[in-house]
C-alpha positions in Angstrom: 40.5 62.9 -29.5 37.3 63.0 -27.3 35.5 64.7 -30.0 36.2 62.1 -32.5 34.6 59.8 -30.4 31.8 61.5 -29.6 31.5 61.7 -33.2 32.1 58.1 -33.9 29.8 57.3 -31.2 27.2 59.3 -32.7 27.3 58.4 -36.0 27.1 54.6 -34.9 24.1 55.4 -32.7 22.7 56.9 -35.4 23.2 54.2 -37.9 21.5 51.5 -35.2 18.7 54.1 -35.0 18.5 53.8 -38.8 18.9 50.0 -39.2 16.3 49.6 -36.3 14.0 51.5 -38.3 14.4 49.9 -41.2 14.0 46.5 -39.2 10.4 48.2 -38.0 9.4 49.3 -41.8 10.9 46.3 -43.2 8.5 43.8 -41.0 5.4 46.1 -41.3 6.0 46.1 -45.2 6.1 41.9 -44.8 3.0 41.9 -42.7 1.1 44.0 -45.0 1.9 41.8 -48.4 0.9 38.7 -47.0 -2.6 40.6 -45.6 -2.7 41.6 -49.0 -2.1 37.6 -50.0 -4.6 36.5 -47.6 -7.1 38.7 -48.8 -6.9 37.8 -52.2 -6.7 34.4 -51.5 -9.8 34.4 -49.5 -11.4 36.6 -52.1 -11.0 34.2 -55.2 -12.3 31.7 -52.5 -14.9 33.7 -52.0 -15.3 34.0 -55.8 -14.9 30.4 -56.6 -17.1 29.6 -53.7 -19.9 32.0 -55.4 -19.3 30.3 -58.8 -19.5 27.1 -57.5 -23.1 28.0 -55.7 -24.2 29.4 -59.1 -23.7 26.3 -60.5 -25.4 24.9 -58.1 -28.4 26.6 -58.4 -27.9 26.4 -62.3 -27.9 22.8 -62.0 -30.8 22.7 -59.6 -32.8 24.7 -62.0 -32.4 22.5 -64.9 -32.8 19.6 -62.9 -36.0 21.2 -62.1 -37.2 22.0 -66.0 -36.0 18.9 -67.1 -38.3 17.6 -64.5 -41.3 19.8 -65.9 -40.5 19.1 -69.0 -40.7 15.4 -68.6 -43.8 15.9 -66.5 -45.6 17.8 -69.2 -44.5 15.1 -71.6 -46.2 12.0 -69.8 -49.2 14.1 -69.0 -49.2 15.0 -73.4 -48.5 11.1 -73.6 -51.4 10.3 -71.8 -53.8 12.7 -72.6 -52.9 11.2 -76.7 -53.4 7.6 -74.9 -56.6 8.9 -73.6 -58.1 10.8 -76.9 -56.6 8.1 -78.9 -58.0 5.0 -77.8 -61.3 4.0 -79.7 -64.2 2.0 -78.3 -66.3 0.0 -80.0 -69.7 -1.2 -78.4 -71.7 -4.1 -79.5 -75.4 -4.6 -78.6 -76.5 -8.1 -78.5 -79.0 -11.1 -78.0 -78.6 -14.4 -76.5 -79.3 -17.0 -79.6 -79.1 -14.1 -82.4 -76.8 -15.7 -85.2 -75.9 -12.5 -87.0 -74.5 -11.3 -83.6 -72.6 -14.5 -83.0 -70.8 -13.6 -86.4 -70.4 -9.9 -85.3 -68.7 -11.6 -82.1 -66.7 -13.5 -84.5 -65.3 -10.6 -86.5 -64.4 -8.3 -83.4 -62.3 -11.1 -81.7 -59.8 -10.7 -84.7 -59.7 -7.0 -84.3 -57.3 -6.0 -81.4 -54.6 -7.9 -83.2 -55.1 -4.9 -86.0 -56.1 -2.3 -83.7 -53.9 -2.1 -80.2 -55.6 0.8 -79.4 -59.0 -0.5 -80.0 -61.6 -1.6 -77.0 -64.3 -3.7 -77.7 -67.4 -3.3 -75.2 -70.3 -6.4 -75.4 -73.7 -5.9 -74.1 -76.6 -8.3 -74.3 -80.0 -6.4 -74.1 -82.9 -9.1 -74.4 -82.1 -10.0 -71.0 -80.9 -7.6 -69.0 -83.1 -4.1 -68.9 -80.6 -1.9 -68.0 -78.6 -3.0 -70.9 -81.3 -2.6 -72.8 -82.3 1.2 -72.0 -78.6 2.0 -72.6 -79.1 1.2 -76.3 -82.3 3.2 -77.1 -80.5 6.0 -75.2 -77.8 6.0 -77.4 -80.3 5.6 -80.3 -81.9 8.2 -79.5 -79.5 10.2 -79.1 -78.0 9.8 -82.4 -82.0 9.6 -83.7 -82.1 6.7 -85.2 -84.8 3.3 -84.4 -83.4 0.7 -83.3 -86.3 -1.3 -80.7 -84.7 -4.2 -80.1 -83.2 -4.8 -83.2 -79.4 -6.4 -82.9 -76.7 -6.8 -83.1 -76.4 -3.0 -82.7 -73.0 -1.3 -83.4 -71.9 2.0 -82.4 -68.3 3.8 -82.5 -67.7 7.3 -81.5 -70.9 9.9 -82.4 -70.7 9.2 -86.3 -70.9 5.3 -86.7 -74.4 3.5 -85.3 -75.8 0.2 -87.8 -78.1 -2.4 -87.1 -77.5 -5.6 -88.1 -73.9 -7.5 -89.4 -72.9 -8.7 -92.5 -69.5 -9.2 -94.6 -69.9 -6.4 -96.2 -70.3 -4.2 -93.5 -66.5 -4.9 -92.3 -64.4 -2.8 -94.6 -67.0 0.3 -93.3 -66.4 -0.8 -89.9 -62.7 -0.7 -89.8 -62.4 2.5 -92.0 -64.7 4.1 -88.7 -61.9 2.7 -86.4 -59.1 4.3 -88.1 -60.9 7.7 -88.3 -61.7 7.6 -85.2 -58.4 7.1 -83.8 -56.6 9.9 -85.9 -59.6 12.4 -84.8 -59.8 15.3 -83.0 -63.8 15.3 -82.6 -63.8 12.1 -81.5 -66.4 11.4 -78.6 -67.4 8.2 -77.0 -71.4 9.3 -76.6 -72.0 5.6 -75.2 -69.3 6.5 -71.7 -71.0 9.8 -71.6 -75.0 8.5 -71.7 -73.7 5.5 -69.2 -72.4 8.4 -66.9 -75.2 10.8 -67.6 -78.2 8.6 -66.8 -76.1 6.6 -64.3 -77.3 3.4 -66.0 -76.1 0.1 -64.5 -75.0 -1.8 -67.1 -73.2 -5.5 -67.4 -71.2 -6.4 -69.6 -69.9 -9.5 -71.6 
């Protein structure tokens, strides 16, 4: 009868031994899956996170092209603005007629030509205005004393003198001028050049 209950006794001591062991395992297994959950949680964070950054920088670089981008296409803009805008000079004298009708028929053309600049100078008074135009008549080797009116526009169109008939000529030299590549205003350049003071109109 003592046996059996050293038995018993044994077997239920072993059985505690056993459940308390699984207790142990049982909470260390717990532990470790929700380590394992924390760890993948703050992975995809970190992942997300990481994506989220990429974006970022994504976003910041287009930012910055479309920046560029719009920067080169105001400086294009202007640079066109620049090549494209045509000046027209006008040499004249106080109390000549046929430059009073020159005058006349440039007045009506900015309401043709927006990207037309009209630039008056009166040589029989003023000296400086005066060796600007045998400059540029030199320069484009023609005679001109002071013969006026005197037009120029670009390096390819230089006439004494005004009349009706010169008008369609004229106009045509504004056009052409303002769809050219080789256009060059040789009056700015001799003005800048020779650092001559001129006044104008």
């Amino acid at each position: 009868m003592k046996e059996k209950k050293i038995i018993i006794i044994g077997i239920i001591a072993t059985l505690l031994v056993l459940a308390t062991l699984f207790g142990i395992l049982y909470l260390v297994y717990q532990n470790e899956e929700k380590n394992n959950t924390n760890s993948q949680e703050n992975t995809n964070l970190s992942k997300e996170e990481i994506t989220n950054e990429d974006n970022i920088d994504n976003k910041n670089e287009e930012n910055i092209e479309s920046t560029i981008k719009e920067e080169n296409i105001n400086v294009d803009n202007e640079n066109n603005d620049i090549k494209n805008t045509v000046t027209l000079y006008l040499f004249r004298g106080n109390g000549c007629h046929f430059c009073e009708n020159a005058i006349q028929f440039l007045e009506t053309l900015p309401s043709e030509y927006s990207y037309l600049n009209i630039e008056i100078y009166e040589v029989w008074n003023n000296e400086e205005n005066a060796n600007l135009m045998n400059e540029v008549a030199k320069k484009l080797d023609l005679e001109v004393s002071s013969s006026v009116p005197f037009i120029v526009i670009g390096n390819t169109y230089a006439r004494r003198g005004f009349a009706e008939g010169m008008i369609s000529g004229i106009k045509k030299e504004i056009e052409e001028s303002y769809h050219s590549n080789t256009y060059e205003d040789i009056v700015k350049e001799i003005i800048k050049e020779k650092d001559i003071q001129v006044k104008k109109d």
